[in-house]
PASEKOL-420947 format. One record per atom (N, C-alpha, C, O): y, z, x. Coordinates in steps of 0.05 Angstrom, whole numbers, plus 5000, padded with zeros to 4 digits. Each point is the difference from the previous one (the first is absolute). Example, Ala and Ser with C-alpha at 12.3 -4.5 7.8 and 13.67 -1.06 7.14 Angstrom:
<nodes>
488651565264;502450004982;502450005018;500050135021;502149734972;502450015016;502250144985;502250045010;
</nodes>
This chain:
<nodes>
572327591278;499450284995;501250094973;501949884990;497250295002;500650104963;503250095008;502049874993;497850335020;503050165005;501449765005;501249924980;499149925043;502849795003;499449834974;502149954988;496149975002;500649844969;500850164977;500049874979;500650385019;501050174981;502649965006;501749934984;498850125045;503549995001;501949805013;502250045010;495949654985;501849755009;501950014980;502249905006;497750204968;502149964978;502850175011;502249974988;497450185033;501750225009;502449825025;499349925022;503450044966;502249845013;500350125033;502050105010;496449874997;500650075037;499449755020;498649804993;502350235026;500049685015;498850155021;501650125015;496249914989;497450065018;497549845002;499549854982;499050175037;497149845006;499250034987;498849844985;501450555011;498150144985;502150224982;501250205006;498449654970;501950094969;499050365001;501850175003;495549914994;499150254989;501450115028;502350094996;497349935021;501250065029;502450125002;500550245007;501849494982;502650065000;501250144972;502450044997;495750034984;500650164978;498950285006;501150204991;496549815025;499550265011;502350155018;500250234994;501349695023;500650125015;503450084987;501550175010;499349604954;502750054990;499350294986;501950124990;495649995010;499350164972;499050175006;498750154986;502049875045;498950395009;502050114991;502249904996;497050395002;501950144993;500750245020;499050075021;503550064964;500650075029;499850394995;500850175016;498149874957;498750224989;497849954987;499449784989;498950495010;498150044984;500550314992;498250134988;504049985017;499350244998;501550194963;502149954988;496150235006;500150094973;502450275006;501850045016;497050104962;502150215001;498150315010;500850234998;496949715010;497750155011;499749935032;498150105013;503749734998;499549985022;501150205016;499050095020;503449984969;501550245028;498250274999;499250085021;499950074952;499050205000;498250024993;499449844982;498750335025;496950034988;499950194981;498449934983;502550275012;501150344981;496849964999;499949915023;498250094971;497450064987;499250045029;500050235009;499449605005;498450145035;501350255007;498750195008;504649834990;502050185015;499250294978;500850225009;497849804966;500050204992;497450075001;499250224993;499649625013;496950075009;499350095014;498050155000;504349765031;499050125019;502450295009;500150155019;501249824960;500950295006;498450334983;500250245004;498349584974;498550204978;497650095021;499050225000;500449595015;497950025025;499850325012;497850095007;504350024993;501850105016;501250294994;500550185015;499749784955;502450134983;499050325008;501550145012;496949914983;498450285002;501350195030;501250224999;498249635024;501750055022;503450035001;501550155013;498849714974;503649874991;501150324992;501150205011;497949724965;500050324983;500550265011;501850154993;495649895032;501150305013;501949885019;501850175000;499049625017;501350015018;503750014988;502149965011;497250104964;502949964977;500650355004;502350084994;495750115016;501050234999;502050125022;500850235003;499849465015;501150105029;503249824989;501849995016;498449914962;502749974998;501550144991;499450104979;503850015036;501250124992;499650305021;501550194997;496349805023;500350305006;501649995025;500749805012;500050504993;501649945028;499149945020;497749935004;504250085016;498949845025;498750205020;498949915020;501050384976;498150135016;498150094992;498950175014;499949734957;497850004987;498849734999;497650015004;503749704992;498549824995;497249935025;497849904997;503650215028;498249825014;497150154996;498149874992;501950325012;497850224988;498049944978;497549994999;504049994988;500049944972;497349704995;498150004984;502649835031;500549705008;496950045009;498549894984;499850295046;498850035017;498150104981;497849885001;502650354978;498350194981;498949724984;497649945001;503949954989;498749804981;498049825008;498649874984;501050105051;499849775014;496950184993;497949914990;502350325017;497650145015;498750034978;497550015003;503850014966;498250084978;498349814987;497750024992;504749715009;497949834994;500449765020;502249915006;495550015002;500149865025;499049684998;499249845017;501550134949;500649684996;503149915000;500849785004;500550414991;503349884998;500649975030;502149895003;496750185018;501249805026;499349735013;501349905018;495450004943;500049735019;502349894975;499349764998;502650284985;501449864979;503850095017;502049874995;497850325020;502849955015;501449835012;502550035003;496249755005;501349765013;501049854975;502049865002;496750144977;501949794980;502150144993;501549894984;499050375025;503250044992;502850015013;502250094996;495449675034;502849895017;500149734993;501949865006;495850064978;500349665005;497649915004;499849764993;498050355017;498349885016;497350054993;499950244994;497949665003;497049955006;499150125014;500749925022;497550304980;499350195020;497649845027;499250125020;500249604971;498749815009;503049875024;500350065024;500949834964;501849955015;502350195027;501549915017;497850344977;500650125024;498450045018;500850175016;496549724989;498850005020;500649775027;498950015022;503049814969;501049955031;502149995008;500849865019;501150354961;502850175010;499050145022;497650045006;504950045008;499250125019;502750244999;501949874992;498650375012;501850224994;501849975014;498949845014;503650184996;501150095022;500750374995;502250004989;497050235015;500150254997;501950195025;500350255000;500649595017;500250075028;502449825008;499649765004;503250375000;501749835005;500649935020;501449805006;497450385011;500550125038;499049765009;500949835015;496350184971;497749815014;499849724987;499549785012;500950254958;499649784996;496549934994;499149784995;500050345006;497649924998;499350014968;501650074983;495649825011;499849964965;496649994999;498549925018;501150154963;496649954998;500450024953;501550054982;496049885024;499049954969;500450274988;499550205013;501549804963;500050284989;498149994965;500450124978;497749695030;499149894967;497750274992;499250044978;499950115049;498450204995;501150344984;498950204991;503949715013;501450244977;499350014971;500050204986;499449535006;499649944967;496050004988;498749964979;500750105047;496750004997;499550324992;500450165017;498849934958;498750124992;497250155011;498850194990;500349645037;498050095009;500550095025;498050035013;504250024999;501650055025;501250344985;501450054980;497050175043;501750134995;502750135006;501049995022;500250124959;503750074996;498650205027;498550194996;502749725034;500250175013;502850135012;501849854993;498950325020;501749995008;502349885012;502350064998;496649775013;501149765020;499949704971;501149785004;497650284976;500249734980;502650064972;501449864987;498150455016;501950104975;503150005004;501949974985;497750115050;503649905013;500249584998;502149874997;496250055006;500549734995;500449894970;501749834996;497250264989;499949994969;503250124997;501849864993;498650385014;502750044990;503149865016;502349984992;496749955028;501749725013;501249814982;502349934994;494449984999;499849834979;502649984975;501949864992;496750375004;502250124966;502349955009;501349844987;499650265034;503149975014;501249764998;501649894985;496950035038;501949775004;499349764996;501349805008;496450204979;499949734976;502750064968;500749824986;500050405013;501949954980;499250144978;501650074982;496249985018;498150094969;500950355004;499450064977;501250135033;499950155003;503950124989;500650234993;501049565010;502649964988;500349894966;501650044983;496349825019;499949834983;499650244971;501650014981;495850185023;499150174983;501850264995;500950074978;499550045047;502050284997;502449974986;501050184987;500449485019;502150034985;500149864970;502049954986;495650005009;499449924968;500949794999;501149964978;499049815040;499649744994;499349874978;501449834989;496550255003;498449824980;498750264990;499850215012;499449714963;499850214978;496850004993;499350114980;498949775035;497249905002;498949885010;500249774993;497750295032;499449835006;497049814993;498349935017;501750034963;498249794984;501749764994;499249785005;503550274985;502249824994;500449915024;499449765002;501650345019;500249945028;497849845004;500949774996;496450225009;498849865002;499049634985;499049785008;501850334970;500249754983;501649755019;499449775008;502850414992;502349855015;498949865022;499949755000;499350435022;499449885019;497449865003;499349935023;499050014955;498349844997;500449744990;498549805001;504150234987;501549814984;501749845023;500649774993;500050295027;501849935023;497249815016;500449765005;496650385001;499349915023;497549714973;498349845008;502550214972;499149834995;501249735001;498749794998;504150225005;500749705011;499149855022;500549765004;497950395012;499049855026;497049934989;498249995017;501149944951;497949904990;501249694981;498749864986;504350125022;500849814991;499049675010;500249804986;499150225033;498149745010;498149934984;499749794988;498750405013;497349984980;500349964986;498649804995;503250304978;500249944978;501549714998;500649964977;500149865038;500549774999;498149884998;500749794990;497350215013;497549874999;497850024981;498349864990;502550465010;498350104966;502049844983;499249794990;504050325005;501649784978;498649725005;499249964977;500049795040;499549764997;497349994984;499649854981;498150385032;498549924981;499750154976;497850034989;504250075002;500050094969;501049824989;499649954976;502349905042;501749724966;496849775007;499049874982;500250135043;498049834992;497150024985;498649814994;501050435002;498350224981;500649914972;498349924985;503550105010;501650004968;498849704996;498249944985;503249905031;499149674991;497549925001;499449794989;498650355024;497649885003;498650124983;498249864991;502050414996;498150184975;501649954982;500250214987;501449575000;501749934983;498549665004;498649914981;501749965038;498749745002;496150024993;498849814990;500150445020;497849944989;498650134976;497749974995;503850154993;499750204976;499549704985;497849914995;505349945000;500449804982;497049795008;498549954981;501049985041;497749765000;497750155011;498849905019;500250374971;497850144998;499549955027;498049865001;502850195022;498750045021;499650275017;501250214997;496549735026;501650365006;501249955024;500249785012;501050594999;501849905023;499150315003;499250154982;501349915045;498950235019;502350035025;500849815014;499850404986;502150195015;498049985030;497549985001;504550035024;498550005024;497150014999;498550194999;501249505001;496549905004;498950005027;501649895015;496750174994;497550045015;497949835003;499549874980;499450105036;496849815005;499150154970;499949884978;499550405028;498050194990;500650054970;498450034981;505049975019;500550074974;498849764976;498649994979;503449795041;498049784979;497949954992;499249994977;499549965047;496450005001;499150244972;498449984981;502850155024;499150274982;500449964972;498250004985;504049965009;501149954974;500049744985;500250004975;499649765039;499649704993;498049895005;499049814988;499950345038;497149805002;500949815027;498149905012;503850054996;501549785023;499649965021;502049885009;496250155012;500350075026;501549805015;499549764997;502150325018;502249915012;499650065028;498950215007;502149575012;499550045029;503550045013;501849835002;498350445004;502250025014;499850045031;498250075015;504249884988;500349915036;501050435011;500450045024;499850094965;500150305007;498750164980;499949894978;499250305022;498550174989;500650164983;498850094980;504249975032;501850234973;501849774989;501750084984;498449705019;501949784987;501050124964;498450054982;503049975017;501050024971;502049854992;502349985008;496049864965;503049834985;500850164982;498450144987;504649875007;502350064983;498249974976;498850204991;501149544998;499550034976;497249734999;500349815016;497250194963;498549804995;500249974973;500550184984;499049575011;499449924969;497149814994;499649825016;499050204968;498149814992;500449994978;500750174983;498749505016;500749914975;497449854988;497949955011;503150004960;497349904977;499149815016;498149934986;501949915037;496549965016;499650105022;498949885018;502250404986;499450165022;500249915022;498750085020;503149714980;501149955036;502550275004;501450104982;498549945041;501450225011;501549895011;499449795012;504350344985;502649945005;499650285018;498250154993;503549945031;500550195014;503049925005;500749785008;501650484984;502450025011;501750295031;500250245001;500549605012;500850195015;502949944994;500949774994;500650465009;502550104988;501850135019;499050185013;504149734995;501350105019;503149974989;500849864981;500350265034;503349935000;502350085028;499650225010;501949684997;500149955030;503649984996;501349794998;499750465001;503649994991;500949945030;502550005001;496849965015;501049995031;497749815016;497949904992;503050085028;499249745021;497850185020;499550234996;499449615023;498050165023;497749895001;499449854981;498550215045;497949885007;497950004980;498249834999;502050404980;498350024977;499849824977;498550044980;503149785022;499449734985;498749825006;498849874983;501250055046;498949735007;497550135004;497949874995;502050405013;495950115000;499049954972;498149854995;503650294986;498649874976;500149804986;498649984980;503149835029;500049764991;496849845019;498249894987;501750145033;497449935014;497850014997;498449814998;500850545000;498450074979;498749914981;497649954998;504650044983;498949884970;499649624996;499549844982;500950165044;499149704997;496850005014;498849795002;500350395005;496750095010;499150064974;498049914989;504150294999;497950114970;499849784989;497749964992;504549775000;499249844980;498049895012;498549994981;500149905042;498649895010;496950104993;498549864986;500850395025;499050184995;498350024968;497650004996;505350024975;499150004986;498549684987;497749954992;504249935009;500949724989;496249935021;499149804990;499450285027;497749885009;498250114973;497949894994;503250324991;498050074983;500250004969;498950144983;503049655016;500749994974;502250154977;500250004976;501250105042;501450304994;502449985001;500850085022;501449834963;502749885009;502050325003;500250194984;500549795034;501850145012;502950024992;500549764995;501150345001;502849964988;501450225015;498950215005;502849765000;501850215022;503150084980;501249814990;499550405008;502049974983;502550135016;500050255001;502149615012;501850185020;502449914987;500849814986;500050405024;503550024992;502550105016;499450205013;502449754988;502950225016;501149715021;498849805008;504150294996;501049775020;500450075031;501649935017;495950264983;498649985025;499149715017;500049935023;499349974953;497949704999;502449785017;499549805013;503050314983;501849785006;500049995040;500049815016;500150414988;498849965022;497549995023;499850025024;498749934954;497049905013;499949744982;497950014988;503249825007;499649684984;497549785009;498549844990;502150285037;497349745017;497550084993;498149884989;501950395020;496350124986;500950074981;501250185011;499449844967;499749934971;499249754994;497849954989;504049895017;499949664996;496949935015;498549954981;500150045041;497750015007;497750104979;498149854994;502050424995;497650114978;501249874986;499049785002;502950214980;500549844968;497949775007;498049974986;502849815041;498349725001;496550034995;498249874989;502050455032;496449974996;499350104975;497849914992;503750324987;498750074975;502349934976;502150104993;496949765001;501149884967;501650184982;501649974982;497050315034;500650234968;502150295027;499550235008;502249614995;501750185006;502050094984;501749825003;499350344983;501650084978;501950274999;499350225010;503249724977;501150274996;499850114979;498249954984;503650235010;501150144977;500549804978;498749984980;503449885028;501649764981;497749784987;499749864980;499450195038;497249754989;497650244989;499050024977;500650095037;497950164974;500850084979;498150024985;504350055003;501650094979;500349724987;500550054976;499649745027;500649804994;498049844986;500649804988;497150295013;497549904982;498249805027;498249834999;503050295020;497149735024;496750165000;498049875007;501950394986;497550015000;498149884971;497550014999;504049884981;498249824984;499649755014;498249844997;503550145017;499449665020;497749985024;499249805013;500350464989;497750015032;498250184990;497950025012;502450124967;496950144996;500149914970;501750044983;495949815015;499149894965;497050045002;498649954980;
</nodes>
């Protein structure tokens, strides 16, 4: 195979040389200096917003036998700032629908309270004492009278800035395929080829002319390239900083896709990374045997895609 004859020159005492250099050369980051924070989503989605923000900035600082009033008037005047109140505990007004309240200490009992923040529910009597509950003893109602925070647009930044760390997964995977982005529109710029961002049956068909038989319908590869005689390379793209059943599924997997493609002429290349891999070795070691073009970081940075796509 091309890959193990590229790297018999490589000093490792293995069956399989490319194998035992794959698994010295994961790495145990990918991550930039854009991974912890998003600032461009977090001010987007507070500008979303800002308009509401703005009047509810008129209830900071007043006293406490005016705010709640105060608080209820605004609710009633304009009756989009109670679906934007939940992000100024933390939360997704989507995601309090399977909270449940506790309001009742006697009893204990709790029900959904996500119909306070609906704009189409009206402020009735029995909703405006729940709404000002709310204000209470969620904290927001302390928070404003005693001038906490000096805006709440700034306030919100913040706390968009906080709940965007629970988008830190994802962007592990956007980071993998951005360094593998860089090398492949840098590898085909230089040998005039093209390359296409999450490919499709349809997209290709559309844009190349290719029809391709895939085994699912919404299948999408990471990344495709065709080259000056229009055979089609397809890459799928991952990175795996920790261990779990989600390796050996996709290690399994992609030994169907190479099958799959490799019936139609279409070489497949899988590009994974992280020392996740160290503990899934057997299904790793299994797909490396069935597809030739298993590869990391270290090896794509390293010049192996002049060795498998010419």
């Amino acid at each position: 195979m091309k890959l193990l004859k590229y790297y018999t020159d490589k000093d490792y005492n293995s069956e399989l040389p490319a194998f035992n250099y794959f698994l010295s050369s994961l790495r145990n980051s990918i991550f930039t200096w854009d991974y912890y924070v998003d600032f461009s989503k977090s001010i987007r989605n507070a500008d979303k917003i800002k308009e509401e923000l703005i009047k509810l900035n008129s209830l900071i600082g007043l006293p406490p036998d005016e705010i709640e009033d105060a608080f209820i008037d605004l609710l009633k005047t304009d009756s989009k700032i109670r679906k934007i109140i939940p992000i100024l505990i933390a939360i997704r007004t989507e995601k309090m629908n399977g909270i449940e309240i506790i309001d009742d200490l006697d009893t204990l009992e709790s029900e959904s309270k996500i119909h306070l923040f609906d704009p189409r529910v009206p402020i009735t009597r029995e909703v405006e004492e729940d709404l000002v509950n709310f204000f209470k003893f969620s904290g927001l109602k302390e928070l404003l009278e005693k001038s906490r925070i000096s805006n709440l647009y700034d306030y919100c930044i913040g706390i968009e800035v906080g709940m965007d760390t629970n988008a830190r997964k994802n962007r592990t995977g956007t980071n993998m395929e951005n360094l593998v982005e860089s090398v492949l529109s840098n590898f085909c710029e230089k040998k005039g080829y093209k390359c296409m961002v999450q490919a499709t049956h349809s997209k290709i068909k559309s844009e190349w002319g290719i029809d391709i038989v895939v085994d699912k319908i919404n299948r999408r590869f990471d990344f495709a390239i065709m080259d000056a005689a229009r055979k089609l390379h397809l890459f799928e793209v991952n990175y795996y900083s920790g261990g779990g059943s989600k390796l050996k599924a996709t290690a399994g997997e992609y030994k169907e896709v190479y099958n799959m493609l490799s019936s139609q002429d279409i070489q497949f290349i899988w590009v994974t990374d992280g020392m996740g891999w160290l503990t899934a070795k057997t299904a790793l070691y299994e797909t490396f045997l069935h597809n030739e073009f298993v590869i990391n970081l270290e090896m794509i940075s390293n010049g192996i895609l002049e060795q498998i796509i010419s």
